[in-house]
DRENFILUM-278945 format. One line per 8 residues: number of its first residue (from 1); for each residue x, y, z of C-alpha. Coordinates in nm, 4 decimals. Example, Ala and Ser with C-alpha at 12.3 -4.5 7.8 and 13.67 -1.06 7.14 Angstrom:
1) 1.2300/-0.4500/0.7800  1.3670/-0.1060/0.7140 .
//
This chain:
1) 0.0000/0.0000/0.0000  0.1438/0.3423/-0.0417  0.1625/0.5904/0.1880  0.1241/0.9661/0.1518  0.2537/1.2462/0.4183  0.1514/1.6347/0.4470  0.2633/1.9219/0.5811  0.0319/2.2656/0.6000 .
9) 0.1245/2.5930/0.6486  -0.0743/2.9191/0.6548  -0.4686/2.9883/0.7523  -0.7540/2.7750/0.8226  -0.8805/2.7578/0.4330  -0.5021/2.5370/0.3746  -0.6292/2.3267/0.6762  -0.9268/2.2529/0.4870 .
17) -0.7836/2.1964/0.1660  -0.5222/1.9444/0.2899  -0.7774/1.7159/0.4761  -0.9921/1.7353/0.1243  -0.6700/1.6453/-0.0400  -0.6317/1.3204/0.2160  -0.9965/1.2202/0.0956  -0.8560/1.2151/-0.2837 .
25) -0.5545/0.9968/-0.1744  -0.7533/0.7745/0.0752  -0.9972/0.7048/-0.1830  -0.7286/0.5877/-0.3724  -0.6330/0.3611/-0.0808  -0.3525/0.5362/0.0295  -0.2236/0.5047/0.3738  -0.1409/0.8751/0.5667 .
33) 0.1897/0.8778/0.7744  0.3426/1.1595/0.9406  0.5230/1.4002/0.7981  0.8495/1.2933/0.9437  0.8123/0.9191/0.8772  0.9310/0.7959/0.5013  0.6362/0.8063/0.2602  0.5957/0.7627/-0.0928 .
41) 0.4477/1.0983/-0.1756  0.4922/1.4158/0.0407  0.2221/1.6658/0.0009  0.3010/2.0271/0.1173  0.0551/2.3195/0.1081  0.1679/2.6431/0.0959  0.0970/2.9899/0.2086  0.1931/3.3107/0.0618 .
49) 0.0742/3.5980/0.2272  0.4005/3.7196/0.3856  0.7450/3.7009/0.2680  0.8163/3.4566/0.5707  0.5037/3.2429/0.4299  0.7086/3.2306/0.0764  1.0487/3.1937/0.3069  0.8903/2.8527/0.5720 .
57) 0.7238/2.6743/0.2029  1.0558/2.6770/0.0615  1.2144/2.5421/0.4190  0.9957/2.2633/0.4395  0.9630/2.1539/0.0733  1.3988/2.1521/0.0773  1.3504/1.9289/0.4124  1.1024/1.7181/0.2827 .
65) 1.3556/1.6400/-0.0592  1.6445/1.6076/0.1930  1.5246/1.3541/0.3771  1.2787/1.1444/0.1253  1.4983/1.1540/-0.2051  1.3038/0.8542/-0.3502  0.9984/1.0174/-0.2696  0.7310/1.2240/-0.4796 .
73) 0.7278/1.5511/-0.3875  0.3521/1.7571/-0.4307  0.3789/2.1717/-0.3735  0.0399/2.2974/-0.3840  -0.1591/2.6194/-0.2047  -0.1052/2.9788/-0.1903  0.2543/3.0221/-0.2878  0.2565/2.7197/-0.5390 .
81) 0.0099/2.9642/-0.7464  0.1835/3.2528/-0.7725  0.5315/3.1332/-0.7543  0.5169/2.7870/-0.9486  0.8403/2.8722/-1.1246  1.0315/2.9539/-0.8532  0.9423/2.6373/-0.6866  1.0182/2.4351/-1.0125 .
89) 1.3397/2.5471/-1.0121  1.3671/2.3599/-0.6316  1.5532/2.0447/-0.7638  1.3701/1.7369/-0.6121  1.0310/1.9332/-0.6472  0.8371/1.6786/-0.8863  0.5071/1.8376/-0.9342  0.3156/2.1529/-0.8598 .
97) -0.0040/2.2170/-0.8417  -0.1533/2.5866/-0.7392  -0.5147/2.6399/-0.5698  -0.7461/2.5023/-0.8083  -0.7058/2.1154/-1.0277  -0.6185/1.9528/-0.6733  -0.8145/1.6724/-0.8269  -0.5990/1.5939/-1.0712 .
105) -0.2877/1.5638/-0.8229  -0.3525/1.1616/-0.7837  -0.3336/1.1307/-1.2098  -0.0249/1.3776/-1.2121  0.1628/1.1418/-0.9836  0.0354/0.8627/-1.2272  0.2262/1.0341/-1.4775  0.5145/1.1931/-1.2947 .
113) 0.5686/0.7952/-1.1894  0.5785/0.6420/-1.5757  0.8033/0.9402/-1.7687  1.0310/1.1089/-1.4326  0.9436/1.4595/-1.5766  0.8972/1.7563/-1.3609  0.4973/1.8579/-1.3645  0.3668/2.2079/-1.3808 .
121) 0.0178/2.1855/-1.3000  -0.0311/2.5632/-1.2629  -0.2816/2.7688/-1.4666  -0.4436/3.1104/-1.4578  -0.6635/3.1428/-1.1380  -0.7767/3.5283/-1.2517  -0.9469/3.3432/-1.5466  -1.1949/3.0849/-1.2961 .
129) -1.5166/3.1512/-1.2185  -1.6291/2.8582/-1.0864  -1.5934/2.6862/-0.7072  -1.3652/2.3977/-0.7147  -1.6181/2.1061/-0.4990  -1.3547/1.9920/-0.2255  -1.5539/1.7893/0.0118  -1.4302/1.6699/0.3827 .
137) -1.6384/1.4354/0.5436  -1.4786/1.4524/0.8702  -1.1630/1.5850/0.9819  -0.8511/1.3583/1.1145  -0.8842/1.4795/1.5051  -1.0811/1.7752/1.5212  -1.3872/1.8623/1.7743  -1.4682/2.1337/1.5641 .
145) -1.5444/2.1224/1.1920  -1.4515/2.3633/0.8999  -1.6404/2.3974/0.6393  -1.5451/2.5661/0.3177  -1.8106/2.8005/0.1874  -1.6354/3.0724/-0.0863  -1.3142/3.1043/-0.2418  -1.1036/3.3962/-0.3768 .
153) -1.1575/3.7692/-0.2878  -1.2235/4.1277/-0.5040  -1.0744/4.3346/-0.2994  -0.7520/4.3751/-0.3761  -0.6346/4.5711/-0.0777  -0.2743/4.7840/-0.0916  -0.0770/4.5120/0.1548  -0.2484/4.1710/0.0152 .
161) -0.1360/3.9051/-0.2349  -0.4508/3.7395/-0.1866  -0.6259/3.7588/-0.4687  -0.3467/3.6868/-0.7264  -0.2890/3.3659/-0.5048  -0.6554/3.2753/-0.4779  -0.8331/3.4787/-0.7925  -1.1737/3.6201/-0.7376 .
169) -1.5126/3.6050/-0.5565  -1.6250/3.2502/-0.6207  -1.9254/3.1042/-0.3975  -2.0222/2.7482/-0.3237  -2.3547/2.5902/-0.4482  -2.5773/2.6573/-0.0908  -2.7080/2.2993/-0.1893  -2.3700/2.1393/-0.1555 .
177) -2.2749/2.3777/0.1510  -2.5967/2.2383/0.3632  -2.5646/1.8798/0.2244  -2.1301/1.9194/0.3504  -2.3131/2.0223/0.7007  -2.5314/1.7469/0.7491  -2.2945/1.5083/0.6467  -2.0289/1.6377/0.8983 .
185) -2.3545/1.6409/1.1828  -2.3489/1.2959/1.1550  -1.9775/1.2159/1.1772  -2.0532/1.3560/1.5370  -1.9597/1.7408/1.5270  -2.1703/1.9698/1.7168  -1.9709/2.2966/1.5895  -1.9313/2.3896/1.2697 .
193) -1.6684/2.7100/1.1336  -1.7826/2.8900/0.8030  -1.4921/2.9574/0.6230  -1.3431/3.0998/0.2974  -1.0878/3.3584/0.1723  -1.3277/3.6305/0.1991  -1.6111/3.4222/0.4074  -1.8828/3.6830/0.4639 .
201) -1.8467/3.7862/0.0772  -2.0622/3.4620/0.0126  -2.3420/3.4842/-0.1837  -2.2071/3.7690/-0.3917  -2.1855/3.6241/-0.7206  -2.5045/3.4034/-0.6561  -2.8326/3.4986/-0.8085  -3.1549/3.5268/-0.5331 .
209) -2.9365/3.3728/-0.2880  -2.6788/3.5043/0.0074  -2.4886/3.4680/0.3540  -2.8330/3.5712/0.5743  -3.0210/3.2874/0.3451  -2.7497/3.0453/0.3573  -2.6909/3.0878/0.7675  -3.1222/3.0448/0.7289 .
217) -3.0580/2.7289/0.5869  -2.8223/2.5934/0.8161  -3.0475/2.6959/1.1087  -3.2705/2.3803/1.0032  -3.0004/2.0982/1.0435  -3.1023/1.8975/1.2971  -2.8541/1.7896/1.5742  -2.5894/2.1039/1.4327 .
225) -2.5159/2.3304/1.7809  -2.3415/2.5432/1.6546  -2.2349/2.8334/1.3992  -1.9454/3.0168/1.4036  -1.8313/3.2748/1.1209  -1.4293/3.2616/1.0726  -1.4719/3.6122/0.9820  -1.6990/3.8960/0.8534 .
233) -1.6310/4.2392/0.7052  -1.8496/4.5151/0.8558  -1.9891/4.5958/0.4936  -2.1530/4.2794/0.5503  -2.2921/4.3097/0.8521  -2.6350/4.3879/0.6619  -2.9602/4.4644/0.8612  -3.0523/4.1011/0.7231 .
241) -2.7572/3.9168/0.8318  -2.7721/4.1071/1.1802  -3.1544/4.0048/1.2123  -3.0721/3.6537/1.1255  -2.8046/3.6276/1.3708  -2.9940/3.7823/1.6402  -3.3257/3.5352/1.5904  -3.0561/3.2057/1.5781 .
249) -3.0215/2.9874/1.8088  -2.7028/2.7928/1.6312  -2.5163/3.1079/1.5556  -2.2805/3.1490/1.8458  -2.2064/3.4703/2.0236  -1.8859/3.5845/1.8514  -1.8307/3.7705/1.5414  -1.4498/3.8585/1.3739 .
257) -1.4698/4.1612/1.2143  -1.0726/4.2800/1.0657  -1.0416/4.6429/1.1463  -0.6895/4.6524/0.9985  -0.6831/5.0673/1.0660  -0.9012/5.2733/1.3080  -0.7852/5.5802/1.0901  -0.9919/5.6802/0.7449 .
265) -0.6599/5.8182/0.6362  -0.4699/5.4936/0.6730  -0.8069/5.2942/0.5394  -0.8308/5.4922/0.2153  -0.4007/5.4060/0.1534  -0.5077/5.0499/0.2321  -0.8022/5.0781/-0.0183  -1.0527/4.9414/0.2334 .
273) -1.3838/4.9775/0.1416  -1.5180/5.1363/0.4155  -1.4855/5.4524/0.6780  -1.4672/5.4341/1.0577  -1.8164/5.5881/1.0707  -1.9647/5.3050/0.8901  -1.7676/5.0833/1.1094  -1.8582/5.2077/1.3818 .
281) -2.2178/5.1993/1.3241  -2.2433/4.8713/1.2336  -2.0285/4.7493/1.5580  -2.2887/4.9632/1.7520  -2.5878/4.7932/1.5806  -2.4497/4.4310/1.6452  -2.4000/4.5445/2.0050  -2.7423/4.6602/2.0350 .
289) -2.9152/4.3049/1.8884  -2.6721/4.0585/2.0489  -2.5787/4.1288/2.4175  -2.3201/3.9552/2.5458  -2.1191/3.9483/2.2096  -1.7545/3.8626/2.1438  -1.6092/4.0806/1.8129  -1.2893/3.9871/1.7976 .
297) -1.0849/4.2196/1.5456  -0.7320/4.2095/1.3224  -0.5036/4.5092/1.3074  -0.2005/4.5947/1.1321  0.0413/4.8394/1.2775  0.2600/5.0495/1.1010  0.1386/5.0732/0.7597  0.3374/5.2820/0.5152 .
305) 0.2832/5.6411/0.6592  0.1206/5.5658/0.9913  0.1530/5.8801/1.2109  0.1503/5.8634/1.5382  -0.1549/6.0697/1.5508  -0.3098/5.8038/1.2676  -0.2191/5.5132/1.5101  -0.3819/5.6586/1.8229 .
313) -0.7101/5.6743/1.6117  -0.6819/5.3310/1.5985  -0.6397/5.2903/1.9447  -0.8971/5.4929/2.0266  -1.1413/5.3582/1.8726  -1.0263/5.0100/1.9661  -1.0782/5.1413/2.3302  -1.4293/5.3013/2.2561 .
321) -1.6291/4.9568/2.1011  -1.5616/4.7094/2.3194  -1.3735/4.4495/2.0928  -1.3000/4.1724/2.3037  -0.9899/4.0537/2.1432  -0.6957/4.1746/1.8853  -0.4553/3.9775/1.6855  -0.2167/4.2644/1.6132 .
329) 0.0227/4.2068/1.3280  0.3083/4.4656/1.2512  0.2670/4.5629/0.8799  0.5093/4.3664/0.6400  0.5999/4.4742/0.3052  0.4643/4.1960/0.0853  0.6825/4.2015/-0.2638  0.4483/4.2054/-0.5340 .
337) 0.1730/4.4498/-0.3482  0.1512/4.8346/-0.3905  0.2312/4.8939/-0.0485  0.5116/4.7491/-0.0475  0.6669/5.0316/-0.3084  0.5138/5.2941/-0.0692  0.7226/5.5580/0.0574  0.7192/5.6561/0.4002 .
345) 0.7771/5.2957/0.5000  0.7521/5.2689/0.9531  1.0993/5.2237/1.1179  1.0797/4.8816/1.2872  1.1519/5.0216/1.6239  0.8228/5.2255/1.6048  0.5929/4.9354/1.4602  0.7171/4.7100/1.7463 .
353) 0.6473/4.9906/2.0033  0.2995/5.0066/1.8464  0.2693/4.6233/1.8296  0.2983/4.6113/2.2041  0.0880/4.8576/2.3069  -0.1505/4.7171/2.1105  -0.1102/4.3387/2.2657  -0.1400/4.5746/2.5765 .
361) -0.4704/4.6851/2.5077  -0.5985/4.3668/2.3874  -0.5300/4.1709/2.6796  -0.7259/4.4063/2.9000  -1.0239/4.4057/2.7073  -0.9927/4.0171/2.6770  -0.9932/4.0503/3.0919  -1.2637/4.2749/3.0816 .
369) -1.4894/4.0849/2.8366  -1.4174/3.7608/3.0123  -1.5026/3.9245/3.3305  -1.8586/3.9989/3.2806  -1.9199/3.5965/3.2556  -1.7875/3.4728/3.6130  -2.0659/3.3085/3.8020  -2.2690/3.2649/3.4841 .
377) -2.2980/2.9118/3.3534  -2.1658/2.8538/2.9540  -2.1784/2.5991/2.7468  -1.8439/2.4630/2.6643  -1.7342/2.2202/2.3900  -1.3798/2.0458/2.5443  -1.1798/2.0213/2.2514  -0.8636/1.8393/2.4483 .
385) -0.6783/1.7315/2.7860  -0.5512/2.0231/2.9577  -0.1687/2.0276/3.1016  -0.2665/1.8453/3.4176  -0.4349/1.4943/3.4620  -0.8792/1.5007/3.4428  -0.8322/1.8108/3.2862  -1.0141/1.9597/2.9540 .
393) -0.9750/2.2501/2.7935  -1.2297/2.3970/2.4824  -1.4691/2.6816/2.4189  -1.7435/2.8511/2.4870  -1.9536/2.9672/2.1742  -1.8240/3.3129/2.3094  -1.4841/3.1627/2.2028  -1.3327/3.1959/2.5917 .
401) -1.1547/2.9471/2.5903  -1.2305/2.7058/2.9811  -1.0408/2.4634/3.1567  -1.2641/2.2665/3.3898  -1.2206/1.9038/3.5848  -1.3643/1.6123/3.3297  -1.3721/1.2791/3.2140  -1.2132/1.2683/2.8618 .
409) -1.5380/1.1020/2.7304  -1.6525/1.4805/2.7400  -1.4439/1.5772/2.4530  -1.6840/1.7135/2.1917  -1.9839/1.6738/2.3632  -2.1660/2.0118/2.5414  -2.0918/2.0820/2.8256  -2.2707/2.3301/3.0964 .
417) -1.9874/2.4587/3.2511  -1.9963/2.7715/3.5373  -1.6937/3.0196/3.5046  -1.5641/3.0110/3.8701  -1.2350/3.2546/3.7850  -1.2919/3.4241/3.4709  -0.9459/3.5060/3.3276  -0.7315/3.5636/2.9956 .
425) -0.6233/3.3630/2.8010  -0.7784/3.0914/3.0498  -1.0898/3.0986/3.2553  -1.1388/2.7709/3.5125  -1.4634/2.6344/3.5237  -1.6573/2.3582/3.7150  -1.9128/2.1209/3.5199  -2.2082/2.1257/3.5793 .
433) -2.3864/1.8655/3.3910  -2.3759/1.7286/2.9969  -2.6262/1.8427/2.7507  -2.7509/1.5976/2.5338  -2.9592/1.7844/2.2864  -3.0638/1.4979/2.0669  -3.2882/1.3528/2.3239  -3.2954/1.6665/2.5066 .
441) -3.2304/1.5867/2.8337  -2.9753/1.6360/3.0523  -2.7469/1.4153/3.2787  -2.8096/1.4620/3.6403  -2.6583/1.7846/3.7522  -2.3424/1.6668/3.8875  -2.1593/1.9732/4.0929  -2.4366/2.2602/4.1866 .
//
């Protein structure tokens, strides 16, 4: 039997991808090793969006050749596609294949196998329009599912290689999105992530049909708990999709919204699509229909021409709407992007001063958000063992994350859990009882 290894780097879309790209090889009764075992065919997916993500593919496709030289060796993802020569000119790299014809990988290897020639699988991802059908029935050890529902992005902001790397808006059929969900209900998850390039863009390029309709949809699948957005832009935080999500009962209490700049000056050199006003409005309207939510946020610091007065703007308005969380990521000049030829490029003394006042700032609102929930009873999915012994450690649909004492039977099941020291980035817990909501009823209450 052969035996296929894989290695992913980059955002939660790759994740996906790779564990659809396991389905292709197990269906053709391959056997999956780790990536640090021997195997017959090494499969690494690749990110792009920084220099470093270029930098770590090349790393780990040279490591994989070193070590396997008998082996075929598969580049595919993010980096593959806009980079394919570079990466052909690896020797030891046999085929590459970009972020669309992953379903012809298993017949490329066919072929790379009976002539020894170098494949170039790569074509031009601005010219597709159509959704390339990945499906993943379950995921090799996961509590919580992803589920792919858009690729590509139109946005083309100043700092982003995205959409050269993943080509434009393309949404998947809401038939096949709902039939993915029920299928992946059954394999046992309870939660299950929406996710995409540009995730909240869904719907888009469909006719009669969008996000609020599709999250409609998903509202009817019995024995599905939970669902969580990976991310949503504030321009499409409609009325609709805000009414929907405040009438769910699946759609959990935590929204990412990327902020990127808190300035309209910095916005407009980005070429985001929106001003802080708008932004602001909508935050303030979510607020006001969901009490209790988590909006989590992304910011870079330090974008070409960031004064200080521009980055205080930011952290003002960080300050005045209550996000609960930041990932802060210190602007990096990504070759090939029109920032990256901007003048007034940020000293890197000054972006990491920014960076940590920012982290700062973000871990006190994290406090503060978390705060508000000690003494109140949550429902927690344990996703794995914590450091110590009858341990678990998982979620809250607030996305806290809770360590609490439990049986390791609990993992993936709900779980009523009250937050007895609320806390960042940990908050302990003590269980309550299970929830089983397929019979709906409940196992005796065990600690009151």
């Amino acid at each position: 039997m052969s035996t296929v290894a894989f290695h992913t780097l980059g955002c939660k879309v790759n994740h996906y991808e790779t564990e659809a790209i396991w389905q292709l090889f197990k269906e053709a009764s391959y056997d999956r090793v780790d990536f640090e075992q021997n195997a017959d065919v090494f499969v690494i997916n690749t990110c792009t969006v920084t220099n470093t993500g270029d930098k770590k593919s090349r790393q780990v496709i040279r490591r994989a050749i070193r070590n396997n030289p008998d082996a075929v060796i598969c580049v595919t993802g993010c980096y593959a596609q806009t980079s394919s020569a570079e990466i052909m000119e690896i020797p030891g790299v046999d085929i590459v294949v970009g972020t669309q014809d992953r379903h012809k990988l298993l017949d490329y290897i066919d072929t790379f196998k009976n002539e020894r020639q170098p494949i170039n699988g790569v074509s031009n991802i601005m010219k597709n329009r159509t959704y390339e059908e990945l499906d993943v029935p379950y995921f090799t050890d996961r509590t919580r599912a992803s589920l792919k529902i858009q690729e590509g992005c139109n946005n083309f902001c100043t700092f982003c290689i995205i959409p050269w790397a993943r080509g434009l808006m393309r949404s998947r059929d809401p038939e096949k999105v709902v039939e993915q969900a029920s299928t992946l209900v059954q394999s046992g998850y309870k939660e299950i992530v929406l996710t995409g390039i540009h995730t909240g863009g869904y719907g888009q390029d469909l006719k009669n049909y969008n996000l609020a309709q599709l999250l409609r949809d998903l509202e009817t699948i019995d024995g599905l708990e939970r669902i969580r957005i990976s991310s949503i832009e504030a321009s499409q935080l409609t009325d609709e999709v805000i009414e929907v999500l405040q009438q769910s009962s699946k759609v959990v209490r935590h929204l990412h919204v990327p902020l990127q700049s808190g300035s309209d000056t910095v916005l407009k050199r980005m070429r985001r699509k929106y001003s802080m006003a708008h932004f602001s409005e909508r935050i303030k309207k979510l607020h006001a229909a969901l009490p209790g939510l988590a909006v989590t946020s992304d910011v870079i610091v330090g974008f070409p021409g960031e004064t200080e007065e521009e980055f205080q703007e930011t952290y003002d308005f960080i300050v005045n709407h209550q996000f609960s969380e930041l990932h802060v990521f210190p602007y990096s000049q990504r070759i090939g992007t029109p920032a990256a030829r901007m003048d007034d490029q940020i000293d890197e003394q000054i972006k990491n001063e920014r960076v940590h006042r920012l982290i700062q700032l973000s871990d006190q609102l994290a406090k503060t958000y978390a705060s508000r929930f000690e003494n109140d009873v949550l429902e927690v999915i344990p996703e794995e063992k914590g450091s110590t012994e009858g341990i678990l450690v998982g979620y809250a649909d607030n996305y806290m994350k809770v360590e609490f004492e439990g049986d390791e039977s609990l993992i993936g099941q709900i779980c009523k859990v009250k937050i007895t020291r609320a806390g960042y980035p940990l908050n302990h817990g003590q269980l309550l009882r299970v929830v089983d909501y397929a019979t709906n009823k409940s196992e005796e209450e065990v600690l009151i």
